[in-house]
N, C-alpha and C positions, 0 to 999 in steps of 0.2 A: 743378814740384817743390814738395813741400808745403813749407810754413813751420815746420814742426817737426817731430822722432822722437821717438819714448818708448819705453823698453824696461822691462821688470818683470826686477830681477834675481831669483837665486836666495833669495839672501836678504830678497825684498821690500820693493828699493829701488826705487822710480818714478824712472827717468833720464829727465827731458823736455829734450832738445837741441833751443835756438832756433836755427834756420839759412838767416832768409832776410835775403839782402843788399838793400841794402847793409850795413846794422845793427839789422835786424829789428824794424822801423819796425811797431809796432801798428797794422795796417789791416782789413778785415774781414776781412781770408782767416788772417790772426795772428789773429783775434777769432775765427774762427770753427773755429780748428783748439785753441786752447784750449778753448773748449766742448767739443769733444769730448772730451775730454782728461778732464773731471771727473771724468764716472760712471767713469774707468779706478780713479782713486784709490782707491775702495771696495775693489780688491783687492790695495793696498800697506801697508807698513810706515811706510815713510817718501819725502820726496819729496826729489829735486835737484834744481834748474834750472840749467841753464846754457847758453852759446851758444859754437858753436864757428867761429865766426866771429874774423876775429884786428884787426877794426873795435871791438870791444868786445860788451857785454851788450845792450845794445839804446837807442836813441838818442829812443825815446819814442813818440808817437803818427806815423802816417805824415799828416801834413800835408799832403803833393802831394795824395794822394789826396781830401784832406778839402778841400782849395781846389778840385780840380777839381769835385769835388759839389756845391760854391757855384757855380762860374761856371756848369755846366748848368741849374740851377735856383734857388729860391731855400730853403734850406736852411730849413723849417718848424722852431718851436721842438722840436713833438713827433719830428720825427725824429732831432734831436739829444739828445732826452733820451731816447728810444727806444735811440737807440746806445752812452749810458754806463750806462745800465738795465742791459745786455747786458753792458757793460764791469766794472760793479760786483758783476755775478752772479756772474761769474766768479773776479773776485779776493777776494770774500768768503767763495767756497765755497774757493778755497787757503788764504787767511786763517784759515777756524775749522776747517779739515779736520783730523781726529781724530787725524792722525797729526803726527813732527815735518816742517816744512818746511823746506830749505835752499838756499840762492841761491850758487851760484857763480860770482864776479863778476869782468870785466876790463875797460879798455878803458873807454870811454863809460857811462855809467848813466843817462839824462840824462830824466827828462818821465818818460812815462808807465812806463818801463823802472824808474826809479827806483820806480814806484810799485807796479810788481809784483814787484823786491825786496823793500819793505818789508810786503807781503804774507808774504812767508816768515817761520820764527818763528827762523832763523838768519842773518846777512848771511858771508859768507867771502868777503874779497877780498883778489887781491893788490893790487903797488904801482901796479901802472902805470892803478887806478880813479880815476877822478874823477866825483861825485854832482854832480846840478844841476836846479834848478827854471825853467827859463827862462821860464814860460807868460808872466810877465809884461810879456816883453817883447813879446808877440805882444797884450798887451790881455785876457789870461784869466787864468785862476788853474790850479792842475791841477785835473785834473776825474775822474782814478781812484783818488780816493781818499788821493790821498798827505799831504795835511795832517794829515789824521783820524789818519793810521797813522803818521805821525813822529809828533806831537805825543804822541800816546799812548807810544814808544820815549825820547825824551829833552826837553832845556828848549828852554822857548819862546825864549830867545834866539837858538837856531840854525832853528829853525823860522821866525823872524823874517828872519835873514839870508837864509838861501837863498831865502824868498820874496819877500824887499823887492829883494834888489840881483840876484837872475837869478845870480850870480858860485858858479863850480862849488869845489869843496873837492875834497882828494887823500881818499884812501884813508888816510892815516896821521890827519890831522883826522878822518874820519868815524869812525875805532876811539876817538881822543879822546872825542869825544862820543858814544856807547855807541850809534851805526847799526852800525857793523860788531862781528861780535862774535870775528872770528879775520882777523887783519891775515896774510897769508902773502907767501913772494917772489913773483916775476915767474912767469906759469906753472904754480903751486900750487893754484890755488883749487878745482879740480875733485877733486886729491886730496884735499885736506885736507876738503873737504865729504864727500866717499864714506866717508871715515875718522869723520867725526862720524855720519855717515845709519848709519854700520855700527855704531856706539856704541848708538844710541838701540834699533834692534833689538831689543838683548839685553835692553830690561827690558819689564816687564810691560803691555801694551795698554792697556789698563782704567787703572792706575795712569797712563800718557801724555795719556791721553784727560783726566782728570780734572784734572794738574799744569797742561795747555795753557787748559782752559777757565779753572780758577784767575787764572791766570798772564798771560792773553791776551786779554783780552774785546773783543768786537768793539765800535767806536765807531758803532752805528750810527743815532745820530740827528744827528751831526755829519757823516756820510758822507750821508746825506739831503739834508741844510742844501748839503750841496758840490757836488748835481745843479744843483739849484736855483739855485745863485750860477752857478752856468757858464751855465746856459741864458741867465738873465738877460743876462751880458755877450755871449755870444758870436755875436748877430745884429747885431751894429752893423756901422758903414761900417768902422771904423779895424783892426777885426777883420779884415777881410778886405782891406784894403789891406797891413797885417801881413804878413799869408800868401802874398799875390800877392810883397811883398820877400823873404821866405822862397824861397819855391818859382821865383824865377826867380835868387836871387843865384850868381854867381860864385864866394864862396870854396870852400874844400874842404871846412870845417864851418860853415856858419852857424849853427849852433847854440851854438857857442860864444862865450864872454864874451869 
């Protein structure tokens, strides 16, 4: 079963539905079904994302898979910076894509999900979200991106918290601090997103293109800076002891605070 749908409507909305379980855990087959995914945009209007999964949006990087790649071997620096290479092409080309982008959001947000939200130039979510940066508690920092791309959305204060203490915030906090940009109820976020994708439509390309680049500018020597720090941390022992507690615990979410 692929890891995502995308359909082009009539009116040149890109609907890309994430749909693999458990919670659409970024792993290469999500990495590489996004890739495909880009050159489609060239012949949209506007984009949504959403997952219709009832786990949430997506729970961040798939980590089993990434620990199991350690214990076979021993994970070269170049192959991990090989792999967020891959990871950063991707979200940079949704990031500065010509058109508007929108995230429709539920459920979990959590790691690397959180940071292909903040990729979209729209956040819509209902109540039942909660955002969260946990890498730290694993010994990393995030690594697709998502410092560069909050920092640049709101104050270093909350860029602070979510990265120092790992502790997730609701959806009515993240519309406080100006991540989300349309707080909706339980259930809503996919219409309320098709109703904004269908707003943006009606105005002029050329004028979209120009307001977004304005408006939007890629951070990208801070997103550089962000490979760089990950690779450095991420071949230690504690790292992959982390992971090994990860990927063998017990609870129902260990990813939670």
């Amino acid at each position: 079963m692929s890891a995502l749908d995308w359909t082009l409507t009539d009116s040149g909305v890109c609907e890309l539905e994430l749909k693999a379980p458990p919670c659409n855990e970024i792993g290469t087959e999500m990495l590489a079904a996004l890739e495909a995914i880009v050159p489609e945009l060239a012949k949209a209007r506007a984009l949504v994302i959403h997952s219709s999964l009832d786990t949430g949006f997506c729970a961040g990087a798939d980590l089993t898979e990434l620990y199991r790649e350690m214990q076979g071997r021993d994970a070269a620096d170049q192959d991990v910076r090989a792999f967020l290479e891959r990871i950063h092409a991707v979200f940079n080309a949704i990031d500065a894509a010509p058109i508007p982008t929108i995230a429709a959001i539920h459920g979990v947000c959590f790691g690397g999900g959180f940071e292909l939200a903040l990729c979209c130039d729209l956040i819509v979510a209902d109540k039942t979200t909660r955002f969260c940066f946990p890498e730290l508690r694993l010994g990393l920092i995030p690594g697709f991106g998502g410092i560069p791309r909050l920092r640049r959305d709101c104050a270093n204060s909350l860029v602070r918290d979510l990265l120092l203490t790992g502790r997730s915030i609701n959806a009515q906090r993240a519309h406080q601090a100006g991540v989300v940009s349309q707080l909706v109820g339980e259930g809503h976020a996919l219409r309320a997103a098709r109703a904004a994708a269908g707003q943006t439509v009606k105005f002029d390309a050329e004028a979209l293109r120009a307001a977004k680049r304005f408006a939007k500018p890629l951070p990208e020597e801070q997103l550089k800076q962000e490979i760089d720090l990950f690779v450095s941390l991420f071949g230690r022992p504690n790292v992959k002891e982390s992971l090994r507690r990860f990927v063998e615990s017990d609870d129902i979410q260990p990813y939670l605070p």
